[in-house]
Structure formats: structure tokens, C-alpha cells
C-alpha positions in Angstrom: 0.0 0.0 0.0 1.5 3.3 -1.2 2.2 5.3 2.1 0.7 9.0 3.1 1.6 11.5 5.0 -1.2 10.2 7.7 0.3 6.7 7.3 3.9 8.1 8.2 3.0 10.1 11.2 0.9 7.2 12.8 4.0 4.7 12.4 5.8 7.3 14.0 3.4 7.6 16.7 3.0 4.6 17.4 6.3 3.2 17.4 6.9 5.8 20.3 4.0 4.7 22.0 2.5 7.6 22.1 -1.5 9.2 22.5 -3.5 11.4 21.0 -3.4 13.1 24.2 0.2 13.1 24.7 0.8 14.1 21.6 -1.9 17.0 21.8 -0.3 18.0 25.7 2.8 18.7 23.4 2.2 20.0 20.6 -0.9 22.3 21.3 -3.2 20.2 18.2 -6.0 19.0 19.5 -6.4 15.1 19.6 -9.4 14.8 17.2 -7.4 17.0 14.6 -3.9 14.6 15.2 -6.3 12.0 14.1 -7.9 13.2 10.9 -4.2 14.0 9.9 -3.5 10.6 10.7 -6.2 9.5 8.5 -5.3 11.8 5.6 -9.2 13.7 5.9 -8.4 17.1 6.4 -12.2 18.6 6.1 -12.8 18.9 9.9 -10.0 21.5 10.3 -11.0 24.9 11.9 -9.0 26.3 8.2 -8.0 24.9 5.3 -4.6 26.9 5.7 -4.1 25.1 9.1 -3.5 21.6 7.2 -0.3 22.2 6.1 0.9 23.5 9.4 -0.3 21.4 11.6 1.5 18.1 9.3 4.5 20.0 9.6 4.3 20.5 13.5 3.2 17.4 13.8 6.0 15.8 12.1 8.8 18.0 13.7 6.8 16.6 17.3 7.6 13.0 15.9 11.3 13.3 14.9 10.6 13.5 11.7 12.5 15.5 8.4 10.6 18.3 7.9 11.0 17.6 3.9 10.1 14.0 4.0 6.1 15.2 5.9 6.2 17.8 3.2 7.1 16.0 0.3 4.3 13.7 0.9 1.8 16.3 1.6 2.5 18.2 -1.6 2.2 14.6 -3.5 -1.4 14.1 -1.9 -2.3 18.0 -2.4 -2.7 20.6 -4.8 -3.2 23.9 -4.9 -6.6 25.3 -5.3 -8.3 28.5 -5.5 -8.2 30.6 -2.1 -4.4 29.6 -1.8 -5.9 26.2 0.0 -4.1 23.3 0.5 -5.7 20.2 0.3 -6.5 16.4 -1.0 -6.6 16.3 -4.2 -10.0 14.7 -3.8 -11.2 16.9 -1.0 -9.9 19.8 -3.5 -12.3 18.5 -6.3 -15.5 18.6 -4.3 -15.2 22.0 -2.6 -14.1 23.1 -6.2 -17.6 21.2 -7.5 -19.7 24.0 -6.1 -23.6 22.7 -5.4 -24.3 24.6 -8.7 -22.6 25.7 -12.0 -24.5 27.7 -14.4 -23.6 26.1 -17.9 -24.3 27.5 -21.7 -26.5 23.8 -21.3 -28.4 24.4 -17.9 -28.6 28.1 -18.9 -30.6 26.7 -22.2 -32.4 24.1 -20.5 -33.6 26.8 -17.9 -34.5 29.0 -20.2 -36.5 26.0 -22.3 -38.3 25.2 -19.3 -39.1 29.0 -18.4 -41.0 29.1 -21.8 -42.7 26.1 -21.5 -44.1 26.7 -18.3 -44.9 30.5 -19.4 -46.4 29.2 -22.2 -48.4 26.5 -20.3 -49.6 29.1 -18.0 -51.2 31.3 -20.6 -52.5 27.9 -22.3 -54.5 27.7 -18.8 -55.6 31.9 -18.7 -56.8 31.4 -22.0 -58.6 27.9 -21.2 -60.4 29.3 -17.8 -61.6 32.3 -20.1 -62.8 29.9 -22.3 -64.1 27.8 -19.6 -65.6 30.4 -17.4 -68.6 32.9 -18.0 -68.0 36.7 -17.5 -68.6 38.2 -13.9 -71.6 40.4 -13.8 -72.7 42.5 -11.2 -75.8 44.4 -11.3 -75.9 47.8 -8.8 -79.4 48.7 -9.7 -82.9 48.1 -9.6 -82.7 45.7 -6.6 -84.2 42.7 -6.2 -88.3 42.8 -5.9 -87.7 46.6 -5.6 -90.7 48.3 -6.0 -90.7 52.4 -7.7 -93.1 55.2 -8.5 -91.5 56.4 -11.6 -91.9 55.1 -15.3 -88.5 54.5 -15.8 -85.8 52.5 -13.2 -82.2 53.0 -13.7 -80.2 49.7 -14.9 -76.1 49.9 -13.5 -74.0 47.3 -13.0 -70.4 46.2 -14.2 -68.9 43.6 -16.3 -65.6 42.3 -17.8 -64.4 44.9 -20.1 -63.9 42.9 -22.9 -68.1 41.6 -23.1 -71.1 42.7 -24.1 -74.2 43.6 -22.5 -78.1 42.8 -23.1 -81.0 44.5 -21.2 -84.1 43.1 -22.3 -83.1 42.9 -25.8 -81.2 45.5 -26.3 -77.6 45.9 -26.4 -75.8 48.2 -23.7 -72.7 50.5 -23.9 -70.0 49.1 -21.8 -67.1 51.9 -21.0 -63.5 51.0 -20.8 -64.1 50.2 -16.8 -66.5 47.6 -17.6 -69.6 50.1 -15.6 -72.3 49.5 -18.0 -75.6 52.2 -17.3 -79.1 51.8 -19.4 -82.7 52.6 -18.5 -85.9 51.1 -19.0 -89.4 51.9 -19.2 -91.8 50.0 -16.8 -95.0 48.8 -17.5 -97.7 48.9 -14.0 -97.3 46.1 -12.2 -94.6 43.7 -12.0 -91.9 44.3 -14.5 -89.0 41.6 -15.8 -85.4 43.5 -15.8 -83.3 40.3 -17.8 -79.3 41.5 -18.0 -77.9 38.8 -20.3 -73.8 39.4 -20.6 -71.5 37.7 -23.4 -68.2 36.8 -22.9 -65.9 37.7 -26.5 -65.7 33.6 -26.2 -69.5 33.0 -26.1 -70.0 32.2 -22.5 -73.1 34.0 -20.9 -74.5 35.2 -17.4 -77.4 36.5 -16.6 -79.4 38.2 -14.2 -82.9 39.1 -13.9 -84.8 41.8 -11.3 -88.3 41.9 -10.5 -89.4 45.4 -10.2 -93.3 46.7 -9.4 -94.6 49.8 -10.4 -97.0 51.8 -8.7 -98.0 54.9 -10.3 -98.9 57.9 -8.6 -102.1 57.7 -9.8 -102.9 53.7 -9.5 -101.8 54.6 -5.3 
């Protein structure tokens, strides 16, 4: 088995019979580091500048040539960006950042984007399809009964239909308010507000309004 800088310190170690806790009394490195060094897994480290240090230290505890620790450190390590010193595998997974933004993600995202914008208005356009226009009628309430000829007909609607009050089409501004009057017979009188979405869906509402003239009182 091809030896590591871990491998060499631990012989060394333990061929003086030493701890983790001796060894950390004496050299100020704390026991669980001493043992990731030993195991050649540097990623618990307080810093990634500390690794190189602490092998050195380490080795110059054990009696060993500075250049021999060093020589096998720089054989397991490279240099990455930051000026950190580290495995080269460990190196190639903090290098391998959770994301990279490619020319081929950056297409695929932006494929997706437009397919999902497009299914979106796909399902606008279906529910307007689907759905009939909202209509709200302000005036005459229901079962209301008046003393003058005509009653007042308000309401709104969705700016894009069209309106129908008893028969007869309605002017609908740019707000959707819609306004139209209508000539009551005595008696009980029919109001019928029929309103037409530009995709043929209809509402309607219908008032009941009674009549009393001044006269018939």
C-alpha cells in the first residue's frame, strides 16, 4: 500500500507509543485533529490553511524531516483557489460547487421557463374559455318596488363583453360600468341582463321590479 503523510506520522506515533493526548499536551493540536491527519481527511479542520501547518508540526513533534512530511503532503495536495491546500479529492469537491451555471443548464432553464410561461397562458386562456364573465348588477334591486316610469339599470362587467337589457344591447365603458334605462310597464316588470363573454359564455341576471304609479296609489 503506497504510504501517506497520515500513514507516516501514525508509524511514528505509534512506534513511540505515544497518544493522542500526549501528543496534543505537546504539541498544542487538539487530539481529534492529530487524528484526521493521521487519517489523511483534512475537512474537519478549523481552516484549510491550518492543514499544512499542523502536518508539519506534527511531524517535527515526531522526529521527523521536515521535507520527507512535506514531500508527501504536496504529493497528496494541490493547490486550489483561495491559496488552499488540500487532498486532491477533497480539493475537487469543494471546487464542485452545489451549482454551475452552464451554456447547457442556462438553455435548458430558459427551455423550461417558456414552456411553463407558455403553459400558463394555455391555462388563462382555457379558464376564459371555460368560465362565463362576472356580472354584477348595482341597480334596480331585487323585488324593488318604484313610482316612476323608468328605473335605472347599473351594473359592471368584464371589459372585454357585451351587455343585453331586455333585448337590447348596452354601452360598456372601458371600466366595464355599464348604465341603461328602461321603461316600466304597472305592475310587476321583468329586468333580464344577459352578458357575453368575447368567447360565447353568458351570465345573466334578472330583477323583479313593481310599479305603482302615482295615480294607480
Amino acid at each position: 500500500m503506497m504510504k501517506t503523510v497520515g500513514s507516516i506520522l501514525k508509524e511514528a506515533r505509534e512506534a513511540r507509543h505515544l497518544t493522542f493526548d500526549q501528543v496534543e499536551a505537546a504539541t498544542k493540536i487538539r487530539a481529534k485533529f492529530l487524528e484526521a491527519i493521521e487519517a489523511d481527511d483534512y475537512r474537519i479542520l478549523p481552516s484549510l490553511a491550518y492543514a499544512k501547518g499542523f502536518v508539519k508540526n506534527y511531524g517535527e513533534f515526531l522526529g521527523i524531516p521536515v521535507e520527507t512530511t512535506l514531500a508527501f503532503f504536496r504529493r497528496q495536495t494541490k493547490d486550489i483557489a483561495r491559496s488552499a491546500i488540500l487532498p486532491k479529492g477533497i480539493a475537487q469537491s469543494l471546487n464542485r460547487t452545489w451549482f454551475q451555471l452552464t451554456p447547457a443548464r442556462f438553455l435548458i432553464f430558459l427551455f423550461v421557463g417558456l414552456v411553463l410561461t407558455f403553459l400558463v397562458y394555455l391555462g388563462l386562456q382555457y379558464r376564459q374559455l371555460q368560465n362565463p364573465p362576472g356580472l354584477t348588477l348595482e341597480s334596480p334591486k331585487e323585488y324593488a318596488v318604484v313610482t316612476q316610469k323608468k328605473v335605472e339599470v347599473l351594473g359592471s362587467i368584464d371589459p372585454d363583453a357585451t351587455v343585453v337589457v331586455n333585448g337590447i344591447s348596452v354601452l360598456v365603458r372601458g371600466d366595464g360600468k355599464f348604465f341603461d334605462q328602461v321603461t316600466l310597464e304597472p305592475g310587476a316588470n321583468t329586468i333580464t341582463v344577459i352578458a357575453t363573454s368575447r368567447y360565447g359564455k353568458t351570465t345573466t341576471v334578472t330583477r323583479t321590479v313593481s310599479y305603482q304609479s302615482e295615480e294607480g296609489r
